[in-house]
N, CA, C and O atoms as a Tinker XYZ file with bonds, in Angstrom:
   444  protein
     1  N    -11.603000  -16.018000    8.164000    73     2
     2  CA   -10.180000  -15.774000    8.066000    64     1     3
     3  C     -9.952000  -14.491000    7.272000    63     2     4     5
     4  O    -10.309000  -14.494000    6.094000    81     3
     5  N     -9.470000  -13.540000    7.719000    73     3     6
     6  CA    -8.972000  -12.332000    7.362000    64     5     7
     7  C     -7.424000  -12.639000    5.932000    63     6     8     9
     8  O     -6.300000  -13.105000    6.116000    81     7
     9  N     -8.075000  -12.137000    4.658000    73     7    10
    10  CA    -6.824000  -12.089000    3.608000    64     9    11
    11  C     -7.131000  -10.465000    3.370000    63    10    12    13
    12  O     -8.025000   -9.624000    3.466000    81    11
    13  N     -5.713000  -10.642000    2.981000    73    11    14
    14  CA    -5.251000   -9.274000    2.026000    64    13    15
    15  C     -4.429000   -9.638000    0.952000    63    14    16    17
    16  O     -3.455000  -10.390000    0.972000    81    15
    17  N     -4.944000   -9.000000   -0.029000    73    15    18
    18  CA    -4.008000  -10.118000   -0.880000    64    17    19
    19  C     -3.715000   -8.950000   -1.971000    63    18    20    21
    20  O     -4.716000   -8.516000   -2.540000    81    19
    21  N     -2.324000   -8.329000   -2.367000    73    19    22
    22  CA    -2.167000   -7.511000   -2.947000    64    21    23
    23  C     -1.794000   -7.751000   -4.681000    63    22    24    25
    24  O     -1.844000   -8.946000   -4.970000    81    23
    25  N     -1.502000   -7.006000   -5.642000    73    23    26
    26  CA    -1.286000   -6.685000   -6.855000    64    25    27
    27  C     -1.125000   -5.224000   -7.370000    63    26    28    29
    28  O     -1.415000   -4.121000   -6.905000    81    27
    29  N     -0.523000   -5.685000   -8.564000    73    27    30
    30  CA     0.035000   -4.337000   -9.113000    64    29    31
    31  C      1.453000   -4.183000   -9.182000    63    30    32    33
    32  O      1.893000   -3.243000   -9.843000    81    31
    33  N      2.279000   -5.006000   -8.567000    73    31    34
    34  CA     3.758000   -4.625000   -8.171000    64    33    35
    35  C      4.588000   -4.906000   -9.109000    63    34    36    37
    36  O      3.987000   -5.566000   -9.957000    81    35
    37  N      6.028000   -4.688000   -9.488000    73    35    38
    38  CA     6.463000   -4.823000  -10.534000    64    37    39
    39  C      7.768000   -4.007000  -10.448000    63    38    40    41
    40  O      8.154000   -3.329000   -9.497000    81    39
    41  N      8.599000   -4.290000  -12.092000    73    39    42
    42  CA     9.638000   -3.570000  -12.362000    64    41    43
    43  C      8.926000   -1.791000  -13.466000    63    42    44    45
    44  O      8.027000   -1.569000  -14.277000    81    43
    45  N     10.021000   -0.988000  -12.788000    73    43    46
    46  CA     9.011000    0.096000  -13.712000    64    45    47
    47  C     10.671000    1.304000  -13.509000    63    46    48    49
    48  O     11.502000    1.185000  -12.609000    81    47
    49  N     10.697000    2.194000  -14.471000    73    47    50
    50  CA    12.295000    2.754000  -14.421000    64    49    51
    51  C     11.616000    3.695000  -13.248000    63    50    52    53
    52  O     10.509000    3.676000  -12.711000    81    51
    53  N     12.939000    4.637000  -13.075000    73    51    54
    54  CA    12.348000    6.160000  -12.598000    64    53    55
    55  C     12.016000    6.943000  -13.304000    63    54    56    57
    56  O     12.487000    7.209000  -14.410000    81    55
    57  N     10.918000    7.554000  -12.607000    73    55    58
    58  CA     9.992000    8.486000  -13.647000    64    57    59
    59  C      8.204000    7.949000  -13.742000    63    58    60    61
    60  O      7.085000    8.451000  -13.843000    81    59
    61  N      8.682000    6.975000  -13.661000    73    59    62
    62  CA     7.364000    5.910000  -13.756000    64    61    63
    63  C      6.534000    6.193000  -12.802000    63    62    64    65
    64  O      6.827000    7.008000  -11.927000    81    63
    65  N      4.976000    5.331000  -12.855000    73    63    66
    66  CA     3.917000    5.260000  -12.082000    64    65    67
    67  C      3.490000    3.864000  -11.730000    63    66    68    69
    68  O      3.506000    3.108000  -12.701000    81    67
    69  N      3.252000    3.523000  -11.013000    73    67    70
    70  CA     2.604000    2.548000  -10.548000    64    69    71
    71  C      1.529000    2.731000   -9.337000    63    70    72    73
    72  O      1.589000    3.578000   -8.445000    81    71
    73  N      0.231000    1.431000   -9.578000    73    71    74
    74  CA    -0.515000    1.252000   -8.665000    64    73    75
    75  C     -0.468000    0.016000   -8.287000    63    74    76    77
    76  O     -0.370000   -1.001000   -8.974000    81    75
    77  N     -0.561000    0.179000   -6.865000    73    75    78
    78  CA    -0.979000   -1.282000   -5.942000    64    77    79
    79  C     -2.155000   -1.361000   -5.523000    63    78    80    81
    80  O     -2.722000   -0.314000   -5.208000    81    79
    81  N     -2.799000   -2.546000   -5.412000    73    79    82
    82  CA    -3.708000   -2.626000   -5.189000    64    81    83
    83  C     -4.033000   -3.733000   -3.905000    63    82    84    85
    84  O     -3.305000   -4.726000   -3.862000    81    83
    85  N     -4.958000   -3.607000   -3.004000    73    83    86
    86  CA    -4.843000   -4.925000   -2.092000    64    85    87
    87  C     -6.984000   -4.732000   -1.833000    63    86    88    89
    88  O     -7.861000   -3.904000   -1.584000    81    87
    89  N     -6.737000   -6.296000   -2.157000    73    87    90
    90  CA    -8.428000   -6.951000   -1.966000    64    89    91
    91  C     -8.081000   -7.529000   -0.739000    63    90    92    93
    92  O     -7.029000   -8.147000   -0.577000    81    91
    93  N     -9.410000   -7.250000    0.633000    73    91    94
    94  CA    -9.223000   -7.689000    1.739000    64    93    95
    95  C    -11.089000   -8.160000    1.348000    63    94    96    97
    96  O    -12.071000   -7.856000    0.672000    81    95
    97  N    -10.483000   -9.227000    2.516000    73    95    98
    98  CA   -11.798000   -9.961000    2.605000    64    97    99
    99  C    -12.009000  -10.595000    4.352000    63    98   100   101
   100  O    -10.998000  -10.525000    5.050000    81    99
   101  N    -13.042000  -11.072000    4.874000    73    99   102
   102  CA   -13.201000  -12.125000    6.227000    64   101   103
   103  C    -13.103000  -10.767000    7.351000    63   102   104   105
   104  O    -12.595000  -10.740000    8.471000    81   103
   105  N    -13.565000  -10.043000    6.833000    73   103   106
   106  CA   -13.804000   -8.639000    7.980000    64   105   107
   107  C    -14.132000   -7.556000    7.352000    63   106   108   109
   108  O    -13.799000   -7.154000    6.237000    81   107
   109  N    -15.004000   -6.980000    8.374000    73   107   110
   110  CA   -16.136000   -5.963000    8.139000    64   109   111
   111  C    -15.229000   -4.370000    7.674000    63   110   112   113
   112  O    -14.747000   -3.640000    8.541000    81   111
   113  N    -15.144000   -4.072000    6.207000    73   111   114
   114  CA   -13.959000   -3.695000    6.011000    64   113   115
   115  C    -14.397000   -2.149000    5.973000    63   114   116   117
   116  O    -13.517000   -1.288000    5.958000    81   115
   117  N    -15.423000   -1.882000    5.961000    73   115   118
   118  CA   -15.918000   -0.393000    6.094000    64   117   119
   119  C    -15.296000   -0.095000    7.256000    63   118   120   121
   120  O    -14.622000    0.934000    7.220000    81   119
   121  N    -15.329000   -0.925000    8.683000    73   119   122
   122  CA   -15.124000   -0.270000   10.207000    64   121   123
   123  C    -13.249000   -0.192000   10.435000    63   122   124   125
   124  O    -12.876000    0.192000   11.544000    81   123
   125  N    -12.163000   -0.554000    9.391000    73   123   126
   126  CA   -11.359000   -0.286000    9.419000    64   125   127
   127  C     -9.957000    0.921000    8.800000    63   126   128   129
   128  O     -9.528000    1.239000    7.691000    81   127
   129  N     -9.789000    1.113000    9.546000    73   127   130
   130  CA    -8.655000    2.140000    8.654000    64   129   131
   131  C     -7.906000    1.126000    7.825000    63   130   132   133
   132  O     -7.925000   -0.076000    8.092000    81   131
   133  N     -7.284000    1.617000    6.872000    73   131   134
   134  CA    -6.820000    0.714000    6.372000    64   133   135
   135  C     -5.115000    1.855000    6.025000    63   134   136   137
   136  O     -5.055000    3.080000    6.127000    81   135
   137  N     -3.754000    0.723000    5.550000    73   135   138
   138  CA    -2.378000    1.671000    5.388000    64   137   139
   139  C     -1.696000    0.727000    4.473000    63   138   140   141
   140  O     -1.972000   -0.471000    4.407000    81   139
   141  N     -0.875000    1.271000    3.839000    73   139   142
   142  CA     0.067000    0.686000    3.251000    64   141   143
   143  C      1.639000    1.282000    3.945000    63   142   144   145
   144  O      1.793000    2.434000    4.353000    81   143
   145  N      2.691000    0.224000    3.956000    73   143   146
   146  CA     3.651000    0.184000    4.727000    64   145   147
   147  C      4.620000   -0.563000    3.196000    63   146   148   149
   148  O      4.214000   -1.168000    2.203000    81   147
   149  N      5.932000   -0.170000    3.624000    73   147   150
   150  CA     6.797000   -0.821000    3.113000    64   149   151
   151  C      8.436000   -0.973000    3.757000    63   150   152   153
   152  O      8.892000   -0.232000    4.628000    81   151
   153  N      9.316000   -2.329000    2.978000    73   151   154
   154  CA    10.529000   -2.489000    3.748000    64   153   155
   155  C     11.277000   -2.679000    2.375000    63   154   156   157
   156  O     11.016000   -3.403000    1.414000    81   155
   157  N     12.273000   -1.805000    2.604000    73   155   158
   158  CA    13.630000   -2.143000    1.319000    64   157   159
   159  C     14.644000   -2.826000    2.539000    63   158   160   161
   160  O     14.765000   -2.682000    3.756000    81   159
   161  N     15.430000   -3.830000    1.243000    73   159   162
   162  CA    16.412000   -4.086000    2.318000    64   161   163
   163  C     16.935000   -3.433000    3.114000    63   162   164   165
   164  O     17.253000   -2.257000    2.939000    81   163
   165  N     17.141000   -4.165000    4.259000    73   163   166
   166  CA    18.190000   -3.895000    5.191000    64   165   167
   167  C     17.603000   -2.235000    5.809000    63   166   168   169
   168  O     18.452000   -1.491000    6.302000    81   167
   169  N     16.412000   -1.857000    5.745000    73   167   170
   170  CA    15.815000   -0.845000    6.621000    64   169   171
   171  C     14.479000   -1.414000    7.453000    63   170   172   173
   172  O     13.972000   -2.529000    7.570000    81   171
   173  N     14.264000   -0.496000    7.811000    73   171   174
   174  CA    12.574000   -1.414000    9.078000    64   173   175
   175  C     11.931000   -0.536000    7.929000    63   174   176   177
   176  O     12.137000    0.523000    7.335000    81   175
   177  N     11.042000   -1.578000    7.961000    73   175   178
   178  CA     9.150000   -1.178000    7.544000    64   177   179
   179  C      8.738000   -0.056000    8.462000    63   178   180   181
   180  O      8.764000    0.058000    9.687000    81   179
   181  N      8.179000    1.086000    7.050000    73   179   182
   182  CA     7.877000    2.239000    7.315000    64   181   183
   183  C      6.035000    2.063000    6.740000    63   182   184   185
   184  O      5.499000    1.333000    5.905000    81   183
   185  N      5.661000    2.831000    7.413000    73   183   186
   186  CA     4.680000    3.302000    6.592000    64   185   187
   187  C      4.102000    4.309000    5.970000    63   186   188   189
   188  O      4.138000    5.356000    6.616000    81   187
   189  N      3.503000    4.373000    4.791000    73   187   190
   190  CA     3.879000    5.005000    3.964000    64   189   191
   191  C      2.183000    6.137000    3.994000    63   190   192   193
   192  O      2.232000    7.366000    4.042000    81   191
   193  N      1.173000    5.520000    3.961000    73   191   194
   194  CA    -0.548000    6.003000    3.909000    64   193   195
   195  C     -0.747000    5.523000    4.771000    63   194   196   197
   196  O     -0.166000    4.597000    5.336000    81   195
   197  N     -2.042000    6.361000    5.135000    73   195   198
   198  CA    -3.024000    5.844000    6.045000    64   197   199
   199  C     -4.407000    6.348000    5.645000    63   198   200   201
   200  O     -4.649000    7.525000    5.911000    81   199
   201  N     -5.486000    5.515000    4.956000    73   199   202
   202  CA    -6.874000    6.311000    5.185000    64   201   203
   203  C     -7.953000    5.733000    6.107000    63   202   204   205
   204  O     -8.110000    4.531000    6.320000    81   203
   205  N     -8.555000    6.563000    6.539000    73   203   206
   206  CA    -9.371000    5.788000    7.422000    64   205   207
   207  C    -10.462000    5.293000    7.507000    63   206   208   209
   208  O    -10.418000    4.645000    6.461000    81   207
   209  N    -11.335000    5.094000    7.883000    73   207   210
   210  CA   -12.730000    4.137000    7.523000    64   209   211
   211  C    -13.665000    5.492000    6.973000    63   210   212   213
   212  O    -14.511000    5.351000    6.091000    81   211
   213  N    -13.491000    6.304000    7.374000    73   211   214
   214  CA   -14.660000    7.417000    6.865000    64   213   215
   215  C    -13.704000    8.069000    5.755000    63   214   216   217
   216  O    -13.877000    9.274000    5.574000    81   215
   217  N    -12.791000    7.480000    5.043000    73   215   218
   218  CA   -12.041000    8.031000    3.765000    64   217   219
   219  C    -10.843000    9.162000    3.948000    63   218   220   221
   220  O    -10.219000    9.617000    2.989000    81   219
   221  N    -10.627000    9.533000    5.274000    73   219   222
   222  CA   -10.045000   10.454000    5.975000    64   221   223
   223  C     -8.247000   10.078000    5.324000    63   222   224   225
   224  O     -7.833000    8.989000    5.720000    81   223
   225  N     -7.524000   10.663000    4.660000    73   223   226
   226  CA    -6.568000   10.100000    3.974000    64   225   227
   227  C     -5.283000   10.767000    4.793000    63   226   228   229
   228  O     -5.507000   11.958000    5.007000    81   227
   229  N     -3.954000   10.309000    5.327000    73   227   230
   230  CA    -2.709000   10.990000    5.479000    64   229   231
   231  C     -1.728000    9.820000    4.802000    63   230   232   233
   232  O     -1.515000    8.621000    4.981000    81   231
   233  N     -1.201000   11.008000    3.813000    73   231   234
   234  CA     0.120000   10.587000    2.973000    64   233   235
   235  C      1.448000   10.996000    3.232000    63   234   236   237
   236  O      1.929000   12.014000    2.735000    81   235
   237  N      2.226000   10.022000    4.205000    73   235   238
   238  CA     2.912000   10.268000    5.440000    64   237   239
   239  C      4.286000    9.724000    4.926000    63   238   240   241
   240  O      5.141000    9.968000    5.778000    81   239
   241  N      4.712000    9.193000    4.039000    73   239   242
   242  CA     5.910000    9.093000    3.715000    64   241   243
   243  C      6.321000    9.973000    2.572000    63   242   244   245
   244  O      7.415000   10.528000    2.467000    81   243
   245  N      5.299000   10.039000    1.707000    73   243   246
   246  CA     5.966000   10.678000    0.297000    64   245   247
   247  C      4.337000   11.742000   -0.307000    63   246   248   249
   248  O      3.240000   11.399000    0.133000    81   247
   249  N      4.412000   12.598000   -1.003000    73   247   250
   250  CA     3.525000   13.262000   -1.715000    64   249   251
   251  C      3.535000   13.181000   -2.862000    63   250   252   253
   252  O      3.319000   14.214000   -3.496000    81   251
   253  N      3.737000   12.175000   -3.440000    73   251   254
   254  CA     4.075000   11.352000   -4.688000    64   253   255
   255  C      2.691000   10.511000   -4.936000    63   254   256   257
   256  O      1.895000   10.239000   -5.835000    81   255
   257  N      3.018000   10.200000   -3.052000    73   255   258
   258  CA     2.073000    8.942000   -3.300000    64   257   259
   259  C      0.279000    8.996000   -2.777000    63   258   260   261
   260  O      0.259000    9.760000   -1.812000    81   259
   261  N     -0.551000    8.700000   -2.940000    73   259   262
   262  CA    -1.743000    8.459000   -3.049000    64   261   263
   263  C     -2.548000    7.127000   -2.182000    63   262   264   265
   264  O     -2.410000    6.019000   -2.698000    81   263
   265  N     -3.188000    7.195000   -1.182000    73   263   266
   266  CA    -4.089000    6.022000   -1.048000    64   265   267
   267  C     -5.074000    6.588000   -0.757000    63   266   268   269
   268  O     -5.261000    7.659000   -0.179000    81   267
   269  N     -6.308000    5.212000   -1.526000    73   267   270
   270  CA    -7.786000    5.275000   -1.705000    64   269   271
   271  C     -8.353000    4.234000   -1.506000    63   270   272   273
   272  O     -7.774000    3.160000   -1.672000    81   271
   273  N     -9.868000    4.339000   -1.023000    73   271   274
   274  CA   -10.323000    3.283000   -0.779000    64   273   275
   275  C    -11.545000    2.745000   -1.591000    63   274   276   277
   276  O    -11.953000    3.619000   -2.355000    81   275
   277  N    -12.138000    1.778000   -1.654000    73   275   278
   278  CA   -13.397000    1.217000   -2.403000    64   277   279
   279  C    -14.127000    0.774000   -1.499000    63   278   280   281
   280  O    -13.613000   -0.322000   -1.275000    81   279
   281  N    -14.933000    0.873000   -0.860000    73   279   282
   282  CA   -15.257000    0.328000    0.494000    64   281   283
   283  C    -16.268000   -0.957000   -0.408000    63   282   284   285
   284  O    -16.107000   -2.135000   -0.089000    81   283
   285  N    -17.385000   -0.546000   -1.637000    73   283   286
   286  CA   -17.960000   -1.428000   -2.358000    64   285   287
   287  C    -17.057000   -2.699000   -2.448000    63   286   288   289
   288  O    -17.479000   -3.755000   -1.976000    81   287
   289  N    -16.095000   -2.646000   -2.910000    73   287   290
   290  CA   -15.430000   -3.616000   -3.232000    64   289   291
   291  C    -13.927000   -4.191000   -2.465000    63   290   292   293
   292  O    -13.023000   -5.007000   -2.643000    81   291
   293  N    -14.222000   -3.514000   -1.848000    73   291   294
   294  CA   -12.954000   -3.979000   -0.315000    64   293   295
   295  C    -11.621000   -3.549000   -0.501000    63   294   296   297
   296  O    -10.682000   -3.823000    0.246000    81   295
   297  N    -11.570000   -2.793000   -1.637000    73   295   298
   298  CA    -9.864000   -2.915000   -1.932000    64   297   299
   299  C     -9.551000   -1.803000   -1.345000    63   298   300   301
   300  O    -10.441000   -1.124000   -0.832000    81   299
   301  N     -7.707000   -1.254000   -1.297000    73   299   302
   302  CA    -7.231000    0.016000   -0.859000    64   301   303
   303  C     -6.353000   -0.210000   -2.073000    63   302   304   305
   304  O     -5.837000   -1.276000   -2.409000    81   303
   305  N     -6.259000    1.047000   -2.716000    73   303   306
   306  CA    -4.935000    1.427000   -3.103000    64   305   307
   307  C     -3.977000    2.111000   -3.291000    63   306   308   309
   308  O     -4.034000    3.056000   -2.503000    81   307
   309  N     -2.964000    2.174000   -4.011000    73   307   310
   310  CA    -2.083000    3.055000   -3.573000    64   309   311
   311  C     -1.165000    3.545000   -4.818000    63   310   312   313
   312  O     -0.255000    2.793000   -5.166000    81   311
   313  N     -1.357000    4.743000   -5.488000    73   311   314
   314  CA    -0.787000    5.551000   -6.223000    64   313   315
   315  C      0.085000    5.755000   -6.178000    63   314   316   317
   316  O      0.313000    6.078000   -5.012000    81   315
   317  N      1.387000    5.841000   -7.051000    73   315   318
   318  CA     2.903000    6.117000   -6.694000    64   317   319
   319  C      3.116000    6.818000   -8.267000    63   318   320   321
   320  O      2.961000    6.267000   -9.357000    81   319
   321  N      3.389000    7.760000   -8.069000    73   319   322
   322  CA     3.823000    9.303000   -9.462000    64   321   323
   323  C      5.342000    9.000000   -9.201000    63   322   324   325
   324  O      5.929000    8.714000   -8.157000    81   323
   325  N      5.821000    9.169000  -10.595000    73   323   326
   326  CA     7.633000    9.628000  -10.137000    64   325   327
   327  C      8.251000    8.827000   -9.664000    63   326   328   329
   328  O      9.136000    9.193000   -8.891000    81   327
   329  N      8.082000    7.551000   -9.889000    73   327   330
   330  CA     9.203000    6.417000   -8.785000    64   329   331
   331  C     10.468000    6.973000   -8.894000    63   330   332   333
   332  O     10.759000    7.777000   -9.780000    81   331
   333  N     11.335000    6.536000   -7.929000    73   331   334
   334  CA    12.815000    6.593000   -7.901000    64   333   335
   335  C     13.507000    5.275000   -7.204000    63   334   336   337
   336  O     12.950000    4.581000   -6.353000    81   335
   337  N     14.417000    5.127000   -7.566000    73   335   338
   338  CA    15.016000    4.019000   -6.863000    64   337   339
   339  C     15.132000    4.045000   -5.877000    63   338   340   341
   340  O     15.717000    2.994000   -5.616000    81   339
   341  N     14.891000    4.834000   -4.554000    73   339   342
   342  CA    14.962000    4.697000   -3.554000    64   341   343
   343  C     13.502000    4.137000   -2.684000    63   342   344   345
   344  O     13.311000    3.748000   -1.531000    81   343
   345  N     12.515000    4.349000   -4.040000    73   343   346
   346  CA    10.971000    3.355000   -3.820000    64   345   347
   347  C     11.518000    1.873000   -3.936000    63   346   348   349
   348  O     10.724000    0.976000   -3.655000    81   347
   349  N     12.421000    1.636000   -4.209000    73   347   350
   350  CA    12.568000    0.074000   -4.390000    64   349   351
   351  C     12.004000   -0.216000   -2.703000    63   350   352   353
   352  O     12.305000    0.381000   -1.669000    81   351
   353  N     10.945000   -1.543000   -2.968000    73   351   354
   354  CA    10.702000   -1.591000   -1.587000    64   353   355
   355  C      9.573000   -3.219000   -1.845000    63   354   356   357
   356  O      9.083000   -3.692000   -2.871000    81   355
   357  N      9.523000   -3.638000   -0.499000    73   355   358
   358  CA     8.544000   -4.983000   -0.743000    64   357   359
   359  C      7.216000   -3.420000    0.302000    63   358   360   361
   360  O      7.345000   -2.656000    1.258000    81   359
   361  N      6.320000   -3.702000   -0.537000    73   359   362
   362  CA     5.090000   -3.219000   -0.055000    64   361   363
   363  C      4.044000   -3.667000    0.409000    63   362   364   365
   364  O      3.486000   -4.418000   -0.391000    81   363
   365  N      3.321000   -3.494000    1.720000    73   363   366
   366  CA     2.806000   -4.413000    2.803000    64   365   367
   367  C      1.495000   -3.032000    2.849000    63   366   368   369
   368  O      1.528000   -1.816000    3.037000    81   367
   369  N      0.386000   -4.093000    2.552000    73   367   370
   370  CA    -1.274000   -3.734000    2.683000    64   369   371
   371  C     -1.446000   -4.558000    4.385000    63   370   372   373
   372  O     -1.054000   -5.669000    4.743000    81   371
   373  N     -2.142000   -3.547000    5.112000    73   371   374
   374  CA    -2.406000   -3.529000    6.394000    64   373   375
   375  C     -4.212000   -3.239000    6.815000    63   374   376   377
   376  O     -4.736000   -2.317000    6.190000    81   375
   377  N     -4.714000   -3.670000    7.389000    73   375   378
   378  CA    -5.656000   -3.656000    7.683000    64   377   379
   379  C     -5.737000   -3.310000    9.336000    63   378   380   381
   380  O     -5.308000   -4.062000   10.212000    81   379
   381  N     -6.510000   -1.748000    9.608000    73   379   382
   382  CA    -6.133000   -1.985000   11.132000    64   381   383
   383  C     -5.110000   -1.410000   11.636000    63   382   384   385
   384  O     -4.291000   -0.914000   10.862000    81   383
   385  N     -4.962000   -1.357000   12.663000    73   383   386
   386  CA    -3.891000   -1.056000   13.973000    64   385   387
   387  C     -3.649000   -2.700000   13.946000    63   386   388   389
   388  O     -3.198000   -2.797000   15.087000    81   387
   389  N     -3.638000   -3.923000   13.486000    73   387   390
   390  CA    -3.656000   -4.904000   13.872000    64   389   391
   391  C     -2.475000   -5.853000   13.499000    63   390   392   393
   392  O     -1.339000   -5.382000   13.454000    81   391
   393  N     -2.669000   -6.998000   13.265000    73   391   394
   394  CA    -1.299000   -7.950000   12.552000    64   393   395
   395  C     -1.820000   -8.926000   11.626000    63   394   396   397
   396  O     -1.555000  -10.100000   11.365000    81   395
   397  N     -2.945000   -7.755000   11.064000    73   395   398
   398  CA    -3.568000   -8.491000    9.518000    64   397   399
   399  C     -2.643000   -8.171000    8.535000    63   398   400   401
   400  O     -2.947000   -6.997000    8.325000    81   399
   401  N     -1.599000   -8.456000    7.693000    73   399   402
   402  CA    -0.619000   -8.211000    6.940000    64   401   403
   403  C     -1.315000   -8.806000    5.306000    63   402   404   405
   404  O     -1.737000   -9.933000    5.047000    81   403
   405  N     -1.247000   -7.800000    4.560000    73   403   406
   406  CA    -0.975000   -9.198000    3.256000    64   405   407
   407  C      0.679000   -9.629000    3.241000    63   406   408   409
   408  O      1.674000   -9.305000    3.890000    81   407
   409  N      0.417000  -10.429000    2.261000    73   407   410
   410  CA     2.408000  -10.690000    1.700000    64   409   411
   411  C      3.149000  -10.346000    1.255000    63   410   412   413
   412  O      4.153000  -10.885000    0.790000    81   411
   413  N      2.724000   -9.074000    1.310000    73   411   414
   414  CA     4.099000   -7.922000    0.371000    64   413   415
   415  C      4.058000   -8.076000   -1.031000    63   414   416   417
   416  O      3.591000   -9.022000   -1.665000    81   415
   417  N      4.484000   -7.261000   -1.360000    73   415   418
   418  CA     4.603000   -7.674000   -3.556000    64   417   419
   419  C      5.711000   -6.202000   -3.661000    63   418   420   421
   420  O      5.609000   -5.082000   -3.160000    81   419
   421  N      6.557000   -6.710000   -4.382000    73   419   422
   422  CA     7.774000   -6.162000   -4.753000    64   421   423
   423  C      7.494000   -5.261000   -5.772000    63   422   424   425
   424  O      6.712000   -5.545000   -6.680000    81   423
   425  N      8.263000   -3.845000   -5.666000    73   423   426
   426  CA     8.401000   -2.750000   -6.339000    64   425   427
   427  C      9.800000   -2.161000   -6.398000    63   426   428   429
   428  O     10.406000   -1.661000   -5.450000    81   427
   429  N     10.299000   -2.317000   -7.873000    73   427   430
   430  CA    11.654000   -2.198000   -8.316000    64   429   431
   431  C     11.619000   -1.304000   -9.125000    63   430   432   433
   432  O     10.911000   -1.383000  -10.129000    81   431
   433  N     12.450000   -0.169000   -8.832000    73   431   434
   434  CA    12.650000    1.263000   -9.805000    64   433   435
   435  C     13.767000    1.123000  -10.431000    63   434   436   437
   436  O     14.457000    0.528000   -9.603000    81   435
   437  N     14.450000    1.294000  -11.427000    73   435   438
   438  CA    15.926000    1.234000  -11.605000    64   437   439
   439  C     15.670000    2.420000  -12.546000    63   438   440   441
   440  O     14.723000    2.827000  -13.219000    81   439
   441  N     17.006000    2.814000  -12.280000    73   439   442
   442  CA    17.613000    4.069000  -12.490000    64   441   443
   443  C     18.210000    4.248000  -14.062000    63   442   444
   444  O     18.767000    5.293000  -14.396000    81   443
């Protein structure tokens, strides 16, 4: 059974930094790209990184933000410099082109 199971998320002002982090497990995690995506209310889930199995990185929503991988230890994560409230967002670790999702973990900037 394929998990992703994220951490790191939280309240933090603007200006702030935060990292997320997501441990995947139940698949061969070197042979996948891996992305982080996110949804604030009342908009569609965007995504935000993408790196790929050979470490190949595009940071496609913001240049703020950062993703990396551990292939040793399965995790991806994801760097965020400078929050602003408009990062308020539930943030979704992806594994794949696929509909391996973790469960989101909430990131709140206030102003």
């Amino acid at each position: 059974q394929v998990q992703l199971v994220e951490s790191g998320g939280g309240a933090v002002q603007a200006g702030g930094s935060l990292t997320l982090s997501c441990a995947a497990s139940g698949l061969s995690f070197r042979s996948y790209d891996m992305s982080w995506y996110r949804q604030a209310p009342g908009k569609e889930r965007e995504l935000v990184a993408v790196i790929s199995s050979s470490h190949e990185t595009r940071d496609l929503a913001d240049s703020r933000f950062t993703i990396s991988r551990d292939n040793d230890n399965a995790r991806i994560f994801l760097s965020m410099e400078n929050l602003k409230p408009e990062d308020t967002a539930v943030y979704y670790c992806r594994a794949g082109w696929t509909d391996y999702w973790g469960q989101g973990i909430q990131v709140t900037v206030s102003s």
